[in-house]
C-alpha positions in Angstrom: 122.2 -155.6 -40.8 121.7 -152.8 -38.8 122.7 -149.2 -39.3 125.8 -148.0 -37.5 123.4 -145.2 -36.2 120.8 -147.2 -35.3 123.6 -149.7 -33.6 125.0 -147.0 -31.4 121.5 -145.9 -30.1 120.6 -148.9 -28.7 124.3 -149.5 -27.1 123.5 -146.7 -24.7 120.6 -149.3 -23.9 122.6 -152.3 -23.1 120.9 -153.8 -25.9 123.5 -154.9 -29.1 121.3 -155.4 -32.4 122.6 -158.5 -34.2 120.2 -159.2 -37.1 116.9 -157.8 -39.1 114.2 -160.5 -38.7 111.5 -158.7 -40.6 111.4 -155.5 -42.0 107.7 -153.3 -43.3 106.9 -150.4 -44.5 106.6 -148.7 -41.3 108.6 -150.5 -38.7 111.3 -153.2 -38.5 112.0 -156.1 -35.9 115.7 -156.9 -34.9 117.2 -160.2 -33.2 119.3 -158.4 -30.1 121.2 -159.7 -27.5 120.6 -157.6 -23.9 123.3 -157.2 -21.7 123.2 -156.6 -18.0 125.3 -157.1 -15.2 127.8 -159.7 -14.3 128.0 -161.0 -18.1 124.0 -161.2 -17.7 123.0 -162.3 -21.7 119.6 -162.5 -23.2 118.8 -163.0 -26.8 115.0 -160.5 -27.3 113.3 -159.3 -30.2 113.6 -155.6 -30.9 110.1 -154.2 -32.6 110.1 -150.4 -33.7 108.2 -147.7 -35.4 110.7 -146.0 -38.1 111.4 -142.8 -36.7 109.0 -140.6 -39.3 106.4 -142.6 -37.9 106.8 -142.2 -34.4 106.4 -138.6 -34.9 102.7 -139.2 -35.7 99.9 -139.2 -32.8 98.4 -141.9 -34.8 100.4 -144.5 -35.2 102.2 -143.6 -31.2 98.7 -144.4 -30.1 98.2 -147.2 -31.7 101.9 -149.3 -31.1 101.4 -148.0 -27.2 98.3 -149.6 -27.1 99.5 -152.9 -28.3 102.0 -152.7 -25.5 100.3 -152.2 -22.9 97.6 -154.3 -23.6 100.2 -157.3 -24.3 102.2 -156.6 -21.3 99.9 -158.5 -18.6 99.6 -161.6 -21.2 101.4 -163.8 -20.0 101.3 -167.3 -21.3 102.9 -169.9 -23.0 101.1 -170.2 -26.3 101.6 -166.3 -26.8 104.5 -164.3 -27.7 105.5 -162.1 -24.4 106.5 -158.4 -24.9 109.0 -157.0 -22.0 108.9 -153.6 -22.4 108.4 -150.3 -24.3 110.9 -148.0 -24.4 111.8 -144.5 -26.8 114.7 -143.4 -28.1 116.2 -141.0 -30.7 112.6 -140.6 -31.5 111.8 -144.1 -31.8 109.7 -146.3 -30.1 110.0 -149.8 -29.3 109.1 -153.2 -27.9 111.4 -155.5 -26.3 109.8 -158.8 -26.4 110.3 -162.5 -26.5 112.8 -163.9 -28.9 110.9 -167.2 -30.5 113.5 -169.3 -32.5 111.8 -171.2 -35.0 109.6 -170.8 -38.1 106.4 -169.4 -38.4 103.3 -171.6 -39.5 103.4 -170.0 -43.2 106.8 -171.2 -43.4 105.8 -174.8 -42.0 102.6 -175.3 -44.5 104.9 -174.0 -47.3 108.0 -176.4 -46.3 105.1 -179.4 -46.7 104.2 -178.0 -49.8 108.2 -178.0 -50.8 108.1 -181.4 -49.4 104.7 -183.0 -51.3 103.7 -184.2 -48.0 100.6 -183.2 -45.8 101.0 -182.0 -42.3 99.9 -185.1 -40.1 96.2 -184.9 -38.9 97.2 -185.0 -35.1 100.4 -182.1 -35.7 97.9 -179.7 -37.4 95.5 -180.3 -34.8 97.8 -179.8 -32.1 98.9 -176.7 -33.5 95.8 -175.1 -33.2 94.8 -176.5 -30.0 97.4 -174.7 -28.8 96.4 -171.5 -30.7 93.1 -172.3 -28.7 95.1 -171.9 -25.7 96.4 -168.7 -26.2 92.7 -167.3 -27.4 91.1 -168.2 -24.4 93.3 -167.1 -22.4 93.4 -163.6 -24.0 89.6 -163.4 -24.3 89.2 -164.1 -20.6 91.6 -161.8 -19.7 90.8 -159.0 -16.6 92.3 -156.0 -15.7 93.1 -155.2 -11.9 90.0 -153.6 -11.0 88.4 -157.4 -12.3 86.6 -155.9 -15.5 86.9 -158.0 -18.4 89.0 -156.7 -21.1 87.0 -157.9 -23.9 90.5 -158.5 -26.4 89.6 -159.7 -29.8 92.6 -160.5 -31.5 91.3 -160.0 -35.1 94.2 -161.4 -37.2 95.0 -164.4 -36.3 96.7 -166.1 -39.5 100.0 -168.1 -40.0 101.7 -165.3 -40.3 101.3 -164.9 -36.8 101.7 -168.0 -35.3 105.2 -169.0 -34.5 106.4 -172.6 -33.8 109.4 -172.8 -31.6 112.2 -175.4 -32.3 111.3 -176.3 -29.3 107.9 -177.1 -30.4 106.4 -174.4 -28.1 103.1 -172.6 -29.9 103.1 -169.4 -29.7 100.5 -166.2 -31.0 101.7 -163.1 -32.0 101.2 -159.6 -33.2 98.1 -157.8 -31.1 98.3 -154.8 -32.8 94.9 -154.7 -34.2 93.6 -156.1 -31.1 90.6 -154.6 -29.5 89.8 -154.4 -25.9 88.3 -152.5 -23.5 89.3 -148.7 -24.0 91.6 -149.7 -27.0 90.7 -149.9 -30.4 93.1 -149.0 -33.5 90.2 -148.9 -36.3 86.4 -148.4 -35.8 84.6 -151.6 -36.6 81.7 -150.3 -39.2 84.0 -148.5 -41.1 87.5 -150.3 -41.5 88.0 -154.4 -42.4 90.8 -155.5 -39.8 93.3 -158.0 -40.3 93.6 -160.1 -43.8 90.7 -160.5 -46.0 91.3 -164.5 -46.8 91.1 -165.3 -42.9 88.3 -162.8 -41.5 85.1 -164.0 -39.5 82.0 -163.4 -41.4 81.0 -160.5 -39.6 85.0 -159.3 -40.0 84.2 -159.5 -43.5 81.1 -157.3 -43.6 82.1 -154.9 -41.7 80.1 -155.9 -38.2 81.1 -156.1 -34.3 83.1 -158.8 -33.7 83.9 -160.6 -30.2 85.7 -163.6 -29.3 84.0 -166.2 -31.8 85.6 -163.8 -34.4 89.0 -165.8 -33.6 87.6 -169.0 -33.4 86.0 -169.0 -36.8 89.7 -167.5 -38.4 91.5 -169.9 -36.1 89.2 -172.8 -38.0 90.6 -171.5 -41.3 94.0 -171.5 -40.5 93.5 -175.2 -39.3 91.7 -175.8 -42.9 94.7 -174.8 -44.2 97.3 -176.2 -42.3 95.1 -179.5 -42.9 94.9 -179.2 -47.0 98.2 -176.8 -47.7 95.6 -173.4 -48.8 93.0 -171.2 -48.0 89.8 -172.6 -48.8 88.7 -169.1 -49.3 91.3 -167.4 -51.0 90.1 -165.2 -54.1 92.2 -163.3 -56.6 91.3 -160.4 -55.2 90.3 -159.2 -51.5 86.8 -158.5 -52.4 86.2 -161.8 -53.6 87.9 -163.4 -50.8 85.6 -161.7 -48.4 82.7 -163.2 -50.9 83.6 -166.5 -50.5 84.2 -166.5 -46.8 80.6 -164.9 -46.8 78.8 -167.0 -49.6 80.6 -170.2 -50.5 79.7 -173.4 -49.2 81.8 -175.2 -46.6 82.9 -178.1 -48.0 82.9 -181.7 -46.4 86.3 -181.9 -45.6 87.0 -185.7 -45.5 85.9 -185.4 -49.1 89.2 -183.0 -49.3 91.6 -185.1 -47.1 90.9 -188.8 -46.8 92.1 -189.2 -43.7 90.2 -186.2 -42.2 87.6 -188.4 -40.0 84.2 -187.5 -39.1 84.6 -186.7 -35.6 87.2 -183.8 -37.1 84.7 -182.6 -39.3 82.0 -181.8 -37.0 84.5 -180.1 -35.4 85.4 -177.7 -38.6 81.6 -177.7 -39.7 80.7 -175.9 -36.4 83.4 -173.8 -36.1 82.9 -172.6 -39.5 79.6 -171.6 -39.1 78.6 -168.2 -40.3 76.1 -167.9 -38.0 77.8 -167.2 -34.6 75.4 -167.7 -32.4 75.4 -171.4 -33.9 79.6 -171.5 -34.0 81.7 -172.3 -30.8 80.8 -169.7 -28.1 84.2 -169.6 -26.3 87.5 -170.7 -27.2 87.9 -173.2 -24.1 84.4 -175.2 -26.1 86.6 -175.2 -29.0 89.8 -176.4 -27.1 87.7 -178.7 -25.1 86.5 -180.7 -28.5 90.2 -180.2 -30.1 91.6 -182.0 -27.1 89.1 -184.7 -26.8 89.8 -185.3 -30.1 93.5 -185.7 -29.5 93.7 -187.5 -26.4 90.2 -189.5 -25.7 91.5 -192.8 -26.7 94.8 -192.3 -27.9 98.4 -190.7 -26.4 98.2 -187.6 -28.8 100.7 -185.5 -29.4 103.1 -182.8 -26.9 105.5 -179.8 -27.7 108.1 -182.5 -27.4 106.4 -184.2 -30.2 106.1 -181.0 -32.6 109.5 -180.5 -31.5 110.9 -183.5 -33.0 108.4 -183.3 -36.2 110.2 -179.9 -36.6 113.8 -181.4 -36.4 112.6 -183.9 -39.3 110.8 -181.5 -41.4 114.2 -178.9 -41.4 116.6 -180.4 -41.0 120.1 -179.1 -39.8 122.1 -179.0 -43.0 126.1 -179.1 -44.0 127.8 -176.5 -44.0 128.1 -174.5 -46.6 124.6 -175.9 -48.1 121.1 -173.4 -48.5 119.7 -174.0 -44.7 116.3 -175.7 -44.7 115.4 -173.5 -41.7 114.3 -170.2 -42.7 115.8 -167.3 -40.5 114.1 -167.2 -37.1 111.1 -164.8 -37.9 108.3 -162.6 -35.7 105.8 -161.7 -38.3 104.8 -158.6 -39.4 106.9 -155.8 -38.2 103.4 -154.1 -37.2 99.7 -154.7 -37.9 99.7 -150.7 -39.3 101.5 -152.3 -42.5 98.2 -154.2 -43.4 95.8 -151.3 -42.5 93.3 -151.3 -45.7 
C-alpha cells in the first residue's frame, strides 16, 4: 500500500492512490482513482520517479522525454499517458489504467496450464502489437517531420492484454525519436538482451525493423512458451540472437504451417535490408494470414480466451488472475 505521506500528496491532487501495481528500483506505479467534479471517477495508473531520483538532471530528462513523446500517441493497441505532473519533488505520469495481465503472465499461465497458446490467439496478439508499431513509427510532429520513434524494448513484459481483450504496448522510455534519445546507440545495449534486433545486439543504429525483428521473437515465444534465444547469461543471449541458426519452426510446433513460417523466417532475418521493411508489410502478411480464408479471431475473441484461461475463482481461493499490472515501473531500471 501506499505511504500515508505519499497518500496525502496526491489528495491535494484529486487523485486517491489505492494499490502498488509494480514497484523498481527507481520508481513505482500506483492503481488511483481521480476524482473531479460532480462525483466525476476515473480509475488511472500513477507512474513516478522516487523522489532521490527526480532530483537528478539525468533521469528528469529522460522520464520527461517519455512523456512527451507518448502524449500525442494515441491509439488503441498502445497504452495512453494523460499527463505529467510534479509534486513534493516527484514527478509523475498519469496514464491509462489497463486491467488485465501482461503477455509474460499469459505465456506463463499456459505453461502452468501444459497447454500451448492457440496458433490464431498468438498471432492475433502480435498483429495487434503490429498495430501499435506502425502507428508509432509513422508518427509526425505538427510541423509534419517524421519522428523517427524506435521503440527498442518491445518484450512481454510490455505488452498488456486487457480483460477486455484490447492489445495494448507499453513502456517508451527507451524510445528514440527525433530530438530524444535516453542512451547513445554505439555505446549503450538498450532494452533486454534475449529480445534485441541484431544490430540492438551489436551495438548498431537501429530504426523501425529493430521492433519488427523483437516483435517476431516475442511471437516465437508466445508460439512455443520460451525464448528461442535465451542464454544463461546476457552475452551469450546476444550471441545466439547474432549467430544461431533460426530454426524451422513447424519442426518445433506441429501445427505451425508453412505459410506461418515464411512469415517468422523473414521477419527473423538478420539481415535488415532482407527482413520486413515496415511494420504495416508485417501486419499486412499477419492479417492475411488470419483472415484470407477463414473468420479469424477479434478482441472479443481474446477476450473470452482470457475469461477461460483465468478464470474468476471462489472466494476465499488463490485468484488465477494475477493483479492488474503496467510493466516496468521505468525503462531506467534495466539500463546496462
Amino acid at each position: 500500500m501506499p505511504s500515508t505521506a505519499l497518500k496525502h500528496i496526491f489528495n491535494e491532487l484529486q487523485y486517491e492512490l489505492t494499490n502498488k501495481l509494480a514497484e523498481g528500483g527507481m520508481g513505482l506505479v500506483y492503481e488511483a482513482l481521480q476524482k473531479g467534479t460532480g462525483g466525476f471517477r476515473k480509475v488511472v495508473a500513477i507512474k513516478l520517479i522516487r523522489e532521490e531520483y527526480s532530483a537528478i538532471p539525468e533521469f528528469q530528462k529522460n522520464f520527461i522525454g517519455e512523456a512527451r513523446l507518448v502524449a500525442d500517441l494515441i491509439h488503441t493497441n498502445i497504452v495512453q499517458t494523460y499527463h505529467l505532473g510534479q509534486i513534493g519533488g516527484q514527478y509523475f505520469m498519469t496514464m491509462e489504467f489497463v486491467r488485465g495481465v501482461n503477455l509474460e503472465q499469459f505465456i506463463d499461465r499456459h505453461s502452468e496450464l501444459g497447454r500451448p497458446v492457440p496458433i490464431d490467439m498468438a498471432v492475433f496478439i502480435a498483429s495487434r502489437v503490429c498495430r501499435g508499431l506502425s502507428y508509432a513509427h509513422n508518427k509526425r510532429d505538427s510541423e509534419g517531420r517524421l519522428l523517427g520513434i524506435v521503440h527498442r524494448d518491445v518484450n512481454p513484459k510490455n505488452v498488456m492484454l486487457a480483460i477486455e481483450g484490447d492489445v495494448k504496448l507499453t513502456d517508451f522510455g527507451i524510445a528514440k525519436a527525433l530530438d530524444l534519445m535516453y542512451n547513445e546507440e554505439g555505446k549503450v545495449i538498450p532494452g533486454k538482451d534475449e529480445y534485441l534486433s541484431p544490430e540492438g545486439a551489436s551495438y548498431a543504429v537501429t530504426d523501425g525493423r529493430s521492433d519488427l525483428f523483437s516483435l517476431a521473437i516475442v511471437l516465437t515465444e508466445i508460439l512455443l512458451g520460451k525464448n528461442i534465444f535465451r542464454g544463461a547469461t546476457r552475452l551469450e543471449s546476444r550471441r545466439s540472437i547474432l549467430t544461431m541458426p533460426i530454426p524451422d519452426f513447424p519442426a518445433l510446433r506441429a501445427d505451425i504451417d508453412p505459410k506461418l513460417d515464411t512469415i517468422l523466417q523473414k521477419a527473423l532475418q538478420r539481415d535488415r535490408d532482407k527482413r520486413y521493411q515496415s511494420a504495416f508489410e508485417l501486419l499486412t502478411d499477419l492479417e492475411l494470414y488470419l483472415y484470407s480464408d477463414r473468420y479469424g479471431p477479434t478482441n472479443e475473441k481474446l477476450a473470452v480466451y482470457l475469461a477461460e484461461v483465468f478464470p474468476p475463482q471462489p472466494p476465499g481461493s488463490r485468484p488465477a488472475v494475477p493483479p492488474p499490472l503496467l510493466p516496468r515501473v521505468s525503462s531506467l531500471d534495466s539500463q546496462r
